[in-house]
CHARMM internal coordinates of N, CA and C (Angstrom, degrees):
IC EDIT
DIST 1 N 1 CA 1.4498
DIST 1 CA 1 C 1.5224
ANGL 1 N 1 CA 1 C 110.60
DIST 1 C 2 N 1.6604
ANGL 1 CA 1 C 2 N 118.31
DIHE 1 N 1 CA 1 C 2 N -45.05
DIST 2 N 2 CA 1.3251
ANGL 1 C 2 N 2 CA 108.78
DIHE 1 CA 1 C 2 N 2 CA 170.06
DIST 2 CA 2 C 1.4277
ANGL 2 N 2 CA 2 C 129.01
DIHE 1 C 2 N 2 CA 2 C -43.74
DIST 2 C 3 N 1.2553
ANGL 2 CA 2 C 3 N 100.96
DIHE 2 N 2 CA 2 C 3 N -43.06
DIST 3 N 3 CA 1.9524
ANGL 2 C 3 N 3 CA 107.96
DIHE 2 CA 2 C 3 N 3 CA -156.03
DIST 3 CA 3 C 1.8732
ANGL 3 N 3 CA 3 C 88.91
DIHE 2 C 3 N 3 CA 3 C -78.56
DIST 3 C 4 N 1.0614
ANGL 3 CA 3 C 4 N 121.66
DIHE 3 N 3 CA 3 C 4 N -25.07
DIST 4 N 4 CA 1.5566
ANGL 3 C 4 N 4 CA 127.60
DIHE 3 CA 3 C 4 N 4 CA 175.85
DIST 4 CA 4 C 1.5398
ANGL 4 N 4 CA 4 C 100.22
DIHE 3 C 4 N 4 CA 4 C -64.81
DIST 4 C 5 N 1.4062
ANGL 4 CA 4 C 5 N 137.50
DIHE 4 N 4 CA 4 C 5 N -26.55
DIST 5 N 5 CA 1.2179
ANGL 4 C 5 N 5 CA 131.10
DIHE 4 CA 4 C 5 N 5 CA -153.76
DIST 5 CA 5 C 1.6705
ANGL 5 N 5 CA 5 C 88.15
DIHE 4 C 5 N 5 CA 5 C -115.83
DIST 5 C 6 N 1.1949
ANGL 5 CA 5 C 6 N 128.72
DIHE 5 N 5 CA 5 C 6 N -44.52
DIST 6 N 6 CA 1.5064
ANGL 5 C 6 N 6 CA 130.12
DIHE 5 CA 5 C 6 N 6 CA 144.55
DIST 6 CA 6 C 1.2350
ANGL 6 N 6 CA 6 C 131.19
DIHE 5 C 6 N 6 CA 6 C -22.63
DIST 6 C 7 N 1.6085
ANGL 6 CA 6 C 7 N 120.33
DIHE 6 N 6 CA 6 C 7 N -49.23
DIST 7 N 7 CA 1.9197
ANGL 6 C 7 N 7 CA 122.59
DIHE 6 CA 6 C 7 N 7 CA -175.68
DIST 7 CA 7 C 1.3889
ANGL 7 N 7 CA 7 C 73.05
DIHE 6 C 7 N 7 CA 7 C -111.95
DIST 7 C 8 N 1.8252
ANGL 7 CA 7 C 8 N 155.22
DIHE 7 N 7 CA 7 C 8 N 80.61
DIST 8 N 8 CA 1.0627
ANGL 7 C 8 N 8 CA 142.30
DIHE 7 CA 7 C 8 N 8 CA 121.28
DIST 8 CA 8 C 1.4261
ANGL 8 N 8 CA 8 C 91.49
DIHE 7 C 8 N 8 CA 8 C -124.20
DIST 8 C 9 N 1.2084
ANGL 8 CA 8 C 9 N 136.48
DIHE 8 N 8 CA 8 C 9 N -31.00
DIST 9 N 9 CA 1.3391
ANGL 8 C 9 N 9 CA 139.50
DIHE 8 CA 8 C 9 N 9 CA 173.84
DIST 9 CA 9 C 1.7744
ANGL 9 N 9 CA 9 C 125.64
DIHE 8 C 9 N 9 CA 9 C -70.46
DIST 9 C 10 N 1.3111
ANGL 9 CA 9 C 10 N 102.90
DIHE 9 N 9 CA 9 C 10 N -26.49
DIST 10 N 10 CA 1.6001
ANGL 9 C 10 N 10 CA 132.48
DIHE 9 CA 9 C 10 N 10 CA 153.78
DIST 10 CA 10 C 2.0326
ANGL 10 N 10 CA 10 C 114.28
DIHE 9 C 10 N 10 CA 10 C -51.21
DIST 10 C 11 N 1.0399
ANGL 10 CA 10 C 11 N 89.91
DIHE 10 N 10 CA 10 C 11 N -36.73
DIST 11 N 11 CA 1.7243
ANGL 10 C 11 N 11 CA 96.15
DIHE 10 CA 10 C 11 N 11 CA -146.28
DIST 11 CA 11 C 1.6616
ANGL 11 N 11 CA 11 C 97.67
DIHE 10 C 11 N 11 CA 11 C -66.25
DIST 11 C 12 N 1.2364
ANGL 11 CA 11 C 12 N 136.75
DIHE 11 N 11 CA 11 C 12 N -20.51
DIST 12 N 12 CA 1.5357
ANGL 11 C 12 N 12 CA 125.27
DIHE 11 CA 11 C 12 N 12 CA 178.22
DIST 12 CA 12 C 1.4445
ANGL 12 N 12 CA 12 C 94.06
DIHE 11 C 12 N 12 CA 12 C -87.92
DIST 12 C 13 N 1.6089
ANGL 12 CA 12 C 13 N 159.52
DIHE 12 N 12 CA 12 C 13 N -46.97
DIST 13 N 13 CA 1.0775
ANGL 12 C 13 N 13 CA 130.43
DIHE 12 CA 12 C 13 N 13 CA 169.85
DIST 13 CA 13 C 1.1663
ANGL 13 N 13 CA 13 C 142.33
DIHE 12 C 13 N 13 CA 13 C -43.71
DIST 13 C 14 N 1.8047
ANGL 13 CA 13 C 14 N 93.85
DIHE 13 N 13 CA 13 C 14 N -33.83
DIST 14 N 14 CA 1.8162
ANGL 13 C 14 N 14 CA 109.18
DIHE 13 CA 13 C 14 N 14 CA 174.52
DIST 14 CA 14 C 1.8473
ANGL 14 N 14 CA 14 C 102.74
DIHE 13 C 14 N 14 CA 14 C -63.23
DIST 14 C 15 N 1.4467
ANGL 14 CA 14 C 15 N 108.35
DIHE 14 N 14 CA 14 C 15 N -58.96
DIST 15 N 15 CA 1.2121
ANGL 14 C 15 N 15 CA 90.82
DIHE 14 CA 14 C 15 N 15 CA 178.90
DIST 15 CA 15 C 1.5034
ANGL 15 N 15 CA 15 C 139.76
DIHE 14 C 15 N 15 CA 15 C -66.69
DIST 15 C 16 N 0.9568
ANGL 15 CA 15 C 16 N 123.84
DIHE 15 N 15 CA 15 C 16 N -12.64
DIST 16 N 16 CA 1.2980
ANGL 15 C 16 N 16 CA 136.76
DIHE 15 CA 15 C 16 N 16 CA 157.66
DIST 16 CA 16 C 2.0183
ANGL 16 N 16 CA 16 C 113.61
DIHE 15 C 16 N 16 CA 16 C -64.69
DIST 16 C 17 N 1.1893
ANGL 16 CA 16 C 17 N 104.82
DIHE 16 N 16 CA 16 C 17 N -35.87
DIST 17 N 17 CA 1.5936
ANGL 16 C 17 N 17 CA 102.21
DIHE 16 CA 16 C 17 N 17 CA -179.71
DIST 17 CA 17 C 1.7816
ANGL 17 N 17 CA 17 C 101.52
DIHE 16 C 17 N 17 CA 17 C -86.58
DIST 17 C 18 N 1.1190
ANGL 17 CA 17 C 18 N 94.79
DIHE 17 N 17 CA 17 C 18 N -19.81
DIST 18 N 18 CA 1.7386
ANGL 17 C 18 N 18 CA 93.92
DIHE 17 CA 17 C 18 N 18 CA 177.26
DIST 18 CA 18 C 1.2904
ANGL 18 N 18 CA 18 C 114.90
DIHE 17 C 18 N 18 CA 18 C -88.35
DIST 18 C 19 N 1.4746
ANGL 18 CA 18 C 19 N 121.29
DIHE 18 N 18 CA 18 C 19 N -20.31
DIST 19 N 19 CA 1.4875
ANGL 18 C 19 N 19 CA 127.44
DIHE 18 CA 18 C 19 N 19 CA 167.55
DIST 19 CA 19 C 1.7390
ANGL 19 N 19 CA 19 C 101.95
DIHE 18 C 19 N 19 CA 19 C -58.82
DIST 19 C 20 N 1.4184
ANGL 19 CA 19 C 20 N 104.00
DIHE 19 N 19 CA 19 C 20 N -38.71
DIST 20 N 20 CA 1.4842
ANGL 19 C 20 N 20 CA 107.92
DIHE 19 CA 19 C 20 N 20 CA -158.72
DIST 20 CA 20 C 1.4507
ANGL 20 N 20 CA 20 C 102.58
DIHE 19 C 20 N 20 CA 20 C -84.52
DIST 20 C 21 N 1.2231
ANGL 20 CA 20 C 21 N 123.89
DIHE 20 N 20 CA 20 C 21 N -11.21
DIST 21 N 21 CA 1.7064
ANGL 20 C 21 N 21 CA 114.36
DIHE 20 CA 20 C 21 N 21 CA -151.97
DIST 21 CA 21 C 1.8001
ANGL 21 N 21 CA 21 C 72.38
DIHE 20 C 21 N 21 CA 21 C -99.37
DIST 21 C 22 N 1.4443
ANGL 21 CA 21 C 22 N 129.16
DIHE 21 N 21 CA 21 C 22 N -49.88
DIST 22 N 22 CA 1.3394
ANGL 21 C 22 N 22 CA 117.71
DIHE 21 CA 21 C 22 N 22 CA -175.01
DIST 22 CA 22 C 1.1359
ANGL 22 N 22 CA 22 C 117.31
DIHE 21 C 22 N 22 CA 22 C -57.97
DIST 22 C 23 N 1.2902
ANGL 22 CA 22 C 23 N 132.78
DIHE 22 N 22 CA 22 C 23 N -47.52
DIST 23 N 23 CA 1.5036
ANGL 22 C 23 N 23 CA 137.11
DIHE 22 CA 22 C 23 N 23 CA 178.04
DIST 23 CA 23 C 1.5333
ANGL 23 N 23 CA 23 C 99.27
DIHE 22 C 23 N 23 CA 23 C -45.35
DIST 23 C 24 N 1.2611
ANGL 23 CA 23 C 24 N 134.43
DIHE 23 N 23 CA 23 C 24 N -67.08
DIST 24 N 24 CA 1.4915
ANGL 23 C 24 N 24 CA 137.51
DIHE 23 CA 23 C 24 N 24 CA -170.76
DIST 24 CA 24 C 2.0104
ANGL 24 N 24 CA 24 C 102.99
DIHE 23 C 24 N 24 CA 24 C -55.78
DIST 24 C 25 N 1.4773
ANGL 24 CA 24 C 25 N 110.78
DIHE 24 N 24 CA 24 C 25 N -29.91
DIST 25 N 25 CA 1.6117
ANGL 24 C 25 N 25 CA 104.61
DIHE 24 CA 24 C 25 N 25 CA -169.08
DIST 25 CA 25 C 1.6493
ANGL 25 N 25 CA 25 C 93.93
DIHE 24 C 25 N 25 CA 25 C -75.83
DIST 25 C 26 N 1.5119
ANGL 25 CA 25 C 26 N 126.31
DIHE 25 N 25 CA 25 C 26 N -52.56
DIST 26 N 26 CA 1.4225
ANGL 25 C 26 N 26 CA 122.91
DIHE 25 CA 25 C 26 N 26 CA 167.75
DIST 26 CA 26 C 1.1997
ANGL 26 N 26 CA 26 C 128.84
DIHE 25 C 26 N 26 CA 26 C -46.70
DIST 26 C 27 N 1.0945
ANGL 26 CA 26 C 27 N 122.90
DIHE 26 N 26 CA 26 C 27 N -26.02
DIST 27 N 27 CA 1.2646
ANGL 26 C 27 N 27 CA 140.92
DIHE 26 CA 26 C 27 N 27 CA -174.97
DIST 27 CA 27 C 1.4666
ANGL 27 N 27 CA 27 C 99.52
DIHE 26 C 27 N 27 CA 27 C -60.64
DIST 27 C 28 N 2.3023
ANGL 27 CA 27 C 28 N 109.96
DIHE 27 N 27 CA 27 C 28 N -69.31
DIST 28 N 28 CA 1.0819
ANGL 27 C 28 N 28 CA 91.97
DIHE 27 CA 27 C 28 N 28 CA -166.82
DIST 28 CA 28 C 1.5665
ANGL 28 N 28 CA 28 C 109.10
DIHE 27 C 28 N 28 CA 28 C -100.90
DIST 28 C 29 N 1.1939
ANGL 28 CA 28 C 29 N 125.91
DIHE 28 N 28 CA 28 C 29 N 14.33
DIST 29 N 29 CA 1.6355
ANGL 28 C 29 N 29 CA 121.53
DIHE 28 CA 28 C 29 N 29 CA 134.35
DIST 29 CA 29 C 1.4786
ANGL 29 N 29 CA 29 C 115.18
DIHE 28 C 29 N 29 CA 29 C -25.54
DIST 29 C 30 N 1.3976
ANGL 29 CA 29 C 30 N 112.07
DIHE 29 N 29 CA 29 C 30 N -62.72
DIST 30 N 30 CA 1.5851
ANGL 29 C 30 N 30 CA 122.83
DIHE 29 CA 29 C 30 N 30 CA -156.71
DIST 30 CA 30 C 1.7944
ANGL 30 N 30 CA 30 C 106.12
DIHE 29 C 30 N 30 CA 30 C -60.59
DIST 30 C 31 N 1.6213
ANGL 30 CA 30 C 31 N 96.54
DIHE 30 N 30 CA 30 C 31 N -47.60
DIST 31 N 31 CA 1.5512
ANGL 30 C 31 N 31 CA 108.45
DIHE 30 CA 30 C 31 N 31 CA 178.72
DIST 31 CA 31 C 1.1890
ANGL 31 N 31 CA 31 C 120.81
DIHE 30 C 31 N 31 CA 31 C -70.28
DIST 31 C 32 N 1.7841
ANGL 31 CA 31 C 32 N 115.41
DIHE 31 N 31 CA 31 C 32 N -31.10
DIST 32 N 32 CA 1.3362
ANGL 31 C 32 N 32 CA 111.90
DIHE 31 CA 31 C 32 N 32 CA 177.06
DIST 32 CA 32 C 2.1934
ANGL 32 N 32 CA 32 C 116.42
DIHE 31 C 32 N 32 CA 32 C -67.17
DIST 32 C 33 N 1.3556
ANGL 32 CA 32 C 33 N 86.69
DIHE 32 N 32 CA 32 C 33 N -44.52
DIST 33 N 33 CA 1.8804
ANGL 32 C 33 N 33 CA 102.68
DIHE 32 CA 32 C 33 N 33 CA 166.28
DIST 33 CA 33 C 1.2696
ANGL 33 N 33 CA 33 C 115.74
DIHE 32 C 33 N 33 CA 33 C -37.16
DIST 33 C 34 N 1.5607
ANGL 33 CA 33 C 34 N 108.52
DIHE 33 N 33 CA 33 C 34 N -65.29
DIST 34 N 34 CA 1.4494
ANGL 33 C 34 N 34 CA 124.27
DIHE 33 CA 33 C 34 N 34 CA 173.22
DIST 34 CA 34 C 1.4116
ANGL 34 N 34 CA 34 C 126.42
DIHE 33 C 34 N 34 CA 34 C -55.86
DIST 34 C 35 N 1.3204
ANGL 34 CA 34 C 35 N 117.15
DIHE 34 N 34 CA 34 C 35 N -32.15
DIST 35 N 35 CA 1.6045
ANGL 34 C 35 N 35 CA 123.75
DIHE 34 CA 34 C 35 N 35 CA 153.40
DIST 35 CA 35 C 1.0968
ANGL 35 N 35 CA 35 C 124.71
DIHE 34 C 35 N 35 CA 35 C -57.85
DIST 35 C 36 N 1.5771
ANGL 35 CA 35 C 36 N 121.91
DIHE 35 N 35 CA 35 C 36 N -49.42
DIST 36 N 36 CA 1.2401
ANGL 35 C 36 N 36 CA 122.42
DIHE 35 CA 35 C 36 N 36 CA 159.89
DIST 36 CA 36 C 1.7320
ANGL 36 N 36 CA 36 C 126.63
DIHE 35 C 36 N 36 CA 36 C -76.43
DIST 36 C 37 N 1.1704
ANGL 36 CA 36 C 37 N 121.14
DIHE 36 N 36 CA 36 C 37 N 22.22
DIST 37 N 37 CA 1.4303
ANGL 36 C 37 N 37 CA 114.90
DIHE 36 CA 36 C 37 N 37 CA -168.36
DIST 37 CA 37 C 1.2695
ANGL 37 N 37 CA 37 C 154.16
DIHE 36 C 37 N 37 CA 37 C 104.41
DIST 37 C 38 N 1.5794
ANGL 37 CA 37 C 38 N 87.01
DIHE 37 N 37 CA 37 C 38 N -35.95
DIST 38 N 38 CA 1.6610
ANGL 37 C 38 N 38 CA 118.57
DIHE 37 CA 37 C 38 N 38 CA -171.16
DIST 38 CA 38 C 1.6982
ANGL 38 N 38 CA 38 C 100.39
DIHE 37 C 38 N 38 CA 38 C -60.07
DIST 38 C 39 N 1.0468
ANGL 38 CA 38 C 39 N 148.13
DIHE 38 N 38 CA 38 C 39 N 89.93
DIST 39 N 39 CA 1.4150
ANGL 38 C 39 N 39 CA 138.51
DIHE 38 CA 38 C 39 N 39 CA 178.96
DIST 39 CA 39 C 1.6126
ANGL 39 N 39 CA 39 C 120.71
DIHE 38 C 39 N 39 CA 39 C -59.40
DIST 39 C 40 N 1.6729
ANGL 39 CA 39 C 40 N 96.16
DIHE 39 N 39 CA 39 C 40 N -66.18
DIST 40 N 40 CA 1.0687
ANGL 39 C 40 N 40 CA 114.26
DIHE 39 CA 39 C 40 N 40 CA 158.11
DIST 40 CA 40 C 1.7688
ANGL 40 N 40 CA 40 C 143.38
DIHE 39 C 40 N 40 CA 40 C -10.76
DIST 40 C 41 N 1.6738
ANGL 40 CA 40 C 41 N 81.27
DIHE 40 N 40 CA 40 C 41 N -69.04
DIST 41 N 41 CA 1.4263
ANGL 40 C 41 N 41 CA 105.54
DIHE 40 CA 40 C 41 N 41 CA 168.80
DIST 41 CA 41 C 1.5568
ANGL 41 N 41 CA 41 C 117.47
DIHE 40 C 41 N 41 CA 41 C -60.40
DIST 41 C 42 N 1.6264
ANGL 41 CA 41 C 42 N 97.18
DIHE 41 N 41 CA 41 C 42 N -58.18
DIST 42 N 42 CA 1.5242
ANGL 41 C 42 N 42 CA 96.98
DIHE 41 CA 41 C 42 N 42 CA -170.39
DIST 42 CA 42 C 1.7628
ANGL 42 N 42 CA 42 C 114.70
DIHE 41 C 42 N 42 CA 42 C -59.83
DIST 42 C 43 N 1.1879
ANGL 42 CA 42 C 43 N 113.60
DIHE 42 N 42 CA 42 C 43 N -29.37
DIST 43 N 43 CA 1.2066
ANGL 42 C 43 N 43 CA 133.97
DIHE 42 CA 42 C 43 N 43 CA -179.34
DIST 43 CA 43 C 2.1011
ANGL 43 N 43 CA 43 C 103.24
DIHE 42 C 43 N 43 CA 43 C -46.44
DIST 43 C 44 N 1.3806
ANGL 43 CA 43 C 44 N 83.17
DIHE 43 N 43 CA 43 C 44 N -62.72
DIST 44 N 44 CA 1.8736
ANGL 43 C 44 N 44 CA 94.16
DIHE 43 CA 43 C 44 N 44 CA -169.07
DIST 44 CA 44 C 1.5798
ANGL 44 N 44 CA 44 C 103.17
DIHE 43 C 44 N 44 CA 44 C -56.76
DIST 44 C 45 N 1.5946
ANGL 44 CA 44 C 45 N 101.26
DIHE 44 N 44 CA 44 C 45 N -43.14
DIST 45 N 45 CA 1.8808
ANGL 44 C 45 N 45 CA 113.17
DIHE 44 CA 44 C 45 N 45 CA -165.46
DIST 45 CA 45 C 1.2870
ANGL 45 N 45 CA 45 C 94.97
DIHE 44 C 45 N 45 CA 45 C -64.89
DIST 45 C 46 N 1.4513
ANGL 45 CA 45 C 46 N 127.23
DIHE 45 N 45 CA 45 C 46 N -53.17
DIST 46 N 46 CA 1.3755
ANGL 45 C 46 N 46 CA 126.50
DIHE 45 CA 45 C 46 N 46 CA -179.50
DIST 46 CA 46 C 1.7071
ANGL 46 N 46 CA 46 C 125.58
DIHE 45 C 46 N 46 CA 46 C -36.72
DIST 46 C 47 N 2.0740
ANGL 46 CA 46 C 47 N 100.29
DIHE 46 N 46 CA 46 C 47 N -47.68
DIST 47 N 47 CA 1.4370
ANGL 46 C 47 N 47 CA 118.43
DIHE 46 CA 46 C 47 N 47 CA 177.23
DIST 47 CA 47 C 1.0320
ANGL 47 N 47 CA 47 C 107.93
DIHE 46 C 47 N 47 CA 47 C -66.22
DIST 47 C 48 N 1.4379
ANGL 47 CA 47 C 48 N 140.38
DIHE 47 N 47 CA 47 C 48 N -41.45
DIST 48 N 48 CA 1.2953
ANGL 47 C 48 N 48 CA 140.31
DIHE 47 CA 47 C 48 N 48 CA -173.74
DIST 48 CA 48 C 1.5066
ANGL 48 N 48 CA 48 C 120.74
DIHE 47 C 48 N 48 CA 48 C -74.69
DIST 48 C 49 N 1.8072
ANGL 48 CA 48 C 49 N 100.48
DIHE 48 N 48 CA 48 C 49 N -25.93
DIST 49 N 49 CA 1.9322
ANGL 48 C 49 N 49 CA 99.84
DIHE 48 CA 48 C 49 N 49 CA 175.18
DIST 49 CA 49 C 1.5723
ANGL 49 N 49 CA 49 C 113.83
DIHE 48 C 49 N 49 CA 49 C -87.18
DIST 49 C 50 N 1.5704
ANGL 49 CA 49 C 50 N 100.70
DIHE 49 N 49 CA 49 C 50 N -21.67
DIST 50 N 50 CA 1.5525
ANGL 49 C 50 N 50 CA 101.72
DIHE 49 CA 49 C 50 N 50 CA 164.19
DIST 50 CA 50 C 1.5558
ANGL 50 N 50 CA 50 C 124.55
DIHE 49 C 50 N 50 CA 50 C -72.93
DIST 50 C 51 N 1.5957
ANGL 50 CA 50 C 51 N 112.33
DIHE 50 N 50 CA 50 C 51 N -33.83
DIST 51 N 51 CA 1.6730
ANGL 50 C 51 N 51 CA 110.49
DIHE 50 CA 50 C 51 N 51 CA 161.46
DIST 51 CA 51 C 1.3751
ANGL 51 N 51 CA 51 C 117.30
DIHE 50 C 51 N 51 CA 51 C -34.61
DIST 51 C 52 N 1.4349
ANGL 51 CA 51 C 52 N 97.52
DIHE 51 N 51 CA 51 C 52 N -64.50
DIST 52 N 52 CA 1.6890
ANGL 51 C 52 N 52 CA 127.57
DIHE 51 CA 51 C 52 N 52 CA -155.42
DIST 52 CA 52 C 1.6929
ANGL 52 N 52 CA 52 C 86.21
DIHE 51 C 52 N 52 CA 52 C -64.32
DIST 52 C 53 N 1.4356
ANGL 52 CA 52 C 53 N 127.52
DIHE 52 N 52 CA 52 C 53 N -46.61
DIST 53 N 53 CA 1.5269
ANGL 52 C 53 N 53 CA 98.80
DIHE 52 CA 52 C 53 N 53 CA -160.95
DIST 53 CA 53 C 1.3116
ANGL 53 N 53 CA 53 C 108.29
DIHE 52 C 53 N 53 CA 53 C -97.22
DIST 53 C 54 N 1.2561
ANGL 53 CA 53 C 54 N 126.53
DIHE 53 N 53 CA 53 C 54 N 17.21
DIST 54 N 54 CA 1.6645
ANGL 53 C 54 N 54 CA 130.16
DIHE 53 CA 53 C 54 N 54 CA 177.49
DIST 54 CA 54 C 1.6210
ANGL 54 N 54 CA 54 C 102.24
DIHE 53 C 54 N 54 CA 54 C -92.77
DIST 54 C 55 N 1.8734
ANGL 54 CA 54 C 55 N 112.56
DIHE 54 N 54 CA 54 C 55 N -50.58
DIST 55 N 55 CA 1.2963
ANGL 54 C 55 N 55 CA 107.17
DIHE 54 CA 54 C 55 N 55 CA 153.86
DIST 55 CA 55 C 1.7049
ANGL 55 N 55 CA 55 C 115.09
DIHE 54 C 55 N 55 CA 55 C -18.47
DIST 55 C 56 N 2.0707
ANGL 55 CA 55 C 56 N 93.09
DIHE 55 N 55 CA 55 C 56 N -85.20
DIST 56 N 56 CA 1.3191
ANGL 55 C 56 N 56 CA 93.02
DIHE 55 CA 55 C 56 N 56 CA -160.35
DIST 56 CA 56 C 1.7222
ANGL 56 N 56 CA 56 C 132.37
DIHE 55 C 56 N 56 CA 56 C -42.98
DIST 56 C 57 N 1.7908
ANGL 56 CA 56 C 57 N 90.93
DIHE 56 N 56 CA 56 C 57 N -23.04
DIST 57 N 57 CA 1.7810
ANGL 56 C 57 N 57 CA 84.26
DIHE 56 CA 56 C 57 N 57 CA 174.79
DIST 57 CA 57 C 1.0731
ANGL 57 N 57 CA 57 C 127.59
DIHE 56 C 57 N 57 CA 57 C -86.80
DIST 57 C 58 N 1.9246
ANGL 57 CA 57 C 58 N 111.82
DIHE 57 N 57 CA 57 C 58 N -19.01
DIST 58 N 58 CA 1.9789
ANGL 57 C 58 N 58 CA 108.27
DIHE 57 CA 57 C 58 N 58 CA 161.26
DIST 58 CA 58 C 1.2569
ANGL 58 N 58 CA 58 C 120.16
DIHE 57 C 58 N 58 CA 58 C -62.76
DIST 58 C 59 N 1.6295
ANGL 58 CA 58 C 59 N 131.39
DIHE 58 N 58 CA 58 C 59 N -18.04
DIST 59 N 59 CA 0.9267
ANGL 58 C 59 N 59 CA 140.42
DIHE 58 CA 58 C 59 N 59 CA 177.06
DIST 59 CA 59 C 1.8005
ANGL 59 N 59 CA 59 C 108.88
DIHE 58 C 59 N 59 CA 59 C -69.89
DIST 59 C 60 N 1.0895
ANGL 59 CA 59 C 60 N 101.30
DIHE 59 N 59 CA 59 C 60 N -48.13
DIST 60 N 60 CA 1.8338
ANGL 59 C 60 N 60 CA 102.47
DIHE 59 CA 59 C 60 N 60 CA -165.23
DIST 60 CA 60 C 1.2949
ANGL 60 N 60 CA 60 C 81.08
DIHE 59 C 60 N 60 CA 60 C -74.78
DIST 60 C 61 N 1.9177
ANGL 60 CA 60 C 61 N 126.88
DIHE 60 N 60 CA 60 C 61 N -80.61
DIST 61 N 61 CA 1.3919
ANGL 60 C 61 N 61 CA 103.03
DIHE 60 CA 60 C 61 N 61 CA -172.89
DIST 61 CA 61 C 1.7847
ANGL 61 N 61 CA 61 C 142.58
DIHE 60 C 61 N 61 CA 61 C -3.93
DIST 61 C 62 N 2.0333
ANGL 61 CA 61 C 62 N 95.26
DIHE 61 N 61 CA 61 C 62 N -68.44
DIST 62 N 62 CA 1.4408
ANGL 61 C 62 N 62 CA 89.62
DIHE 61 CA 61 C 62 N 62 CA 146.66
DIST 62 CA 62 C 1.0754
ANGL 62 N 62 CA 62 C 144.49
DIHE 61 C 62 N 62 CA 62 C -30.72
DIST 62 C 63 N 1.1680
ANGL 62 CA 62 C 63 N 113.96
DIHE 62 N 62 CA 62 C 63 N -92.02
DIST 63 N 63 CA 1.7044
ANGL 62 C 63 N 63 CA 103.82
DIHE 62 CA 62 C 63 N 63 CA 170.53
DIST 63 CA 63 C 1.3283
ANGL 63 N 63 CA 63 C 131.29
DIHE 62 C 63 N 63 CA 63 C -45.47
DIST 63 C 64 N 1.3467
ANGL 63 CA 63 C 64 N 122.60
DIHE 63 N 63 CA 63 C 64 N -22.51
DIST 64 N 64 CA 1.5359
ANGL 63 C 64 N 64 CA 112.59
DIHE 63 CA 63 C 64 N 64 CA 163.00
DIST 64 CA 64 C 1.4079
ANGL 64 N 64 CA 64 C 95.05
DIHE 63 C 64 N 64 CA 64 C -62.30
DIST 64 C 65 N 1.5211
ANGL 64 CA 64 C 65 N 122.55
DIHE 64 N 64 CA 64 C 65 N -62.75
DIST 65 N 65 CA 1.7243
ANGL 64 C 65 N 65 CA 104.93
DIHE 64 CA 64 C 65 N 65 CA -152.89
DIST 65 CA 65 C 1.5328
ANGL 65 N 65 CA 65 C 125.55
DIHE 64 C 65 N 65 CA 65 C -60.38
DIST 65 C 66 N 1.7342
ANGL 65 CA 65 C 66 N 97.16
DIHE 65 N 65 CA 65 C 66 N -10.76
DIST 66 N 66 CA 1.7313
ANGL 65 C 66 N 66 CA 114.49
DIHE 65 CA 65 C 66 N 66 CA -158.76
DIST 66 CA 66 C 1.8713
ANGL 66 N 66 CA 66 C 94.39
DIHE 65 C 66 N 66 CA 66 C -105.74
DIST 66 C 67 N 1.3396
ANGL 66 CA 66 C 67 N 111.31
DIHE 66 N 66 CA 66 C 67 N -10.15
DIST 67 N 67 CA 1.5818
ANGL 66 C 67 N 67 CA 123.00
DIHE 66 CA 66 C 67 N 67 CA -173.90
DIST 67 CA 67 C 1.4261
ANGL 67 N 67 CA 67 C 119.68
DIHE 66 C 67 N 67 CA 67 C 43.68
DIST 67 C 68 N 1.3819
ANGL 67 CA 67 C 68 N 100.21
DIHE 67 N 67 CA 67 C 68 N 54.52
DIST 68 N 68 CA 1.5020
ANGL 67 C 68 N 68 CA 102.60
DIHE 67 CA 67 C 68 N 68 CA 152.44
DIST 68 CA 68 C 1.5135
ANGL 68 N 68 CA 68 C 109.07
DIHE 67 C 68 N 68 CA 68 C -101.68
DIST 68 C 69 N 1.7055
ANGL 68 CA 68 C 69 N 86.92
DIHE 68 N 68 CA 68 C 69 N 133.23
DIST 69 N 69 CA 1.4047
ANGL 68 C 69 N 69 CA 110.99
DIHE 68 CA 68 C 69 N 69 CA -177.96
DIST 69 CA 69 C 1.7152
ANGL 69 N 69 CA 69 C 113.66
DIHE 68 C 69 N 69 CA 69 C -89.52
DIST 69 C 70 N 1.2857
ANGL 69 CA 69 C 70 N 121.93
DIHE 69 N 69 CA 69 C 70 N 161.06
DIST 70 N 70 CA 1.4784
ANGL 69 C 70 N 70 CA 135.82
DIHE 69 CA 69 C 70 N 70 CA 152.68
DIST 70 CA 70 C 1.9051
ANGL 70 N 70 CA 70 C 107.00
DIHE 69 C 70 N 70 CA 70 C -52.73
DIST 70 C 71 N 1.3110
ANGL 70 CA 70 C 71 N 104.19
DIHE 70 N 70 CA 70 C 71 N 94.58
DIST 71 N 71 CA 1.7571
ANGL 70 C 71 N 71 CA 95.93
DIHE 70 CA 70 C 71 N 71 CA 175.84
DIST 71 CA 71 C 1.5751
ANGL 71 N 71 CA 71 C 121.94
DIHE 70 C 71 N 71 CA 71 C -56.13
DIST 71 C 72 N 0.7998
ANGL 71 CA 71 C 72 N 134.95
DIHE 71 N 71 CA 71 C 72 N 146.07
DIST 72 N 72 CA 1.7021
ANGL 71 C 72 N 72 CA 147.63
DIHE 71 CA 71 C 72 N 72 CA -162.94
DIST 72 CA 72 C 1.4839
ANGL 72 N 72 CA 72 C 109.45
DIHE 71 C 72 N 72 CA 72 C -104.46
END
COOR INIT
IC SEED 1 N 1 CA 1 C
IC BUILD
């Protein structure tokens, strides 16, 4: 029951590092497209890693201002 009350106390950092690990995979989607041509593509991948990392920074903001910490 503890370690359940442990990875529920986890779960806003994970999502916040998982906002971030996607923002960086779109990111270089967008650049790899754009190297090769794809305009289109890179264009959308680009919109979607800029969503994802504006999220990720209202999110951290949050939790700094609301002070949830990384549990130890």
């Amino acid at each position: 029951m503890r370690r359940h009350a442990l990875r529920a106390a986890r779960i806003p950092y994970l999502e916040e590092t998982d906002m971030l690990y996607w923002a960086a995979v779109f990111f270089v989607i967008a650049l790899i497209a754009a190297f090769l041509g794809f305009g289109g593509i890179a264009a959308g991948a680009a919109g979607i890693a800029k969503i994802l990392f504006f999220v990720f920074l209202v999110l951290a903001v949050l939790s700094l201002i609301f002070g949830r910490r990384i549990p130890t």
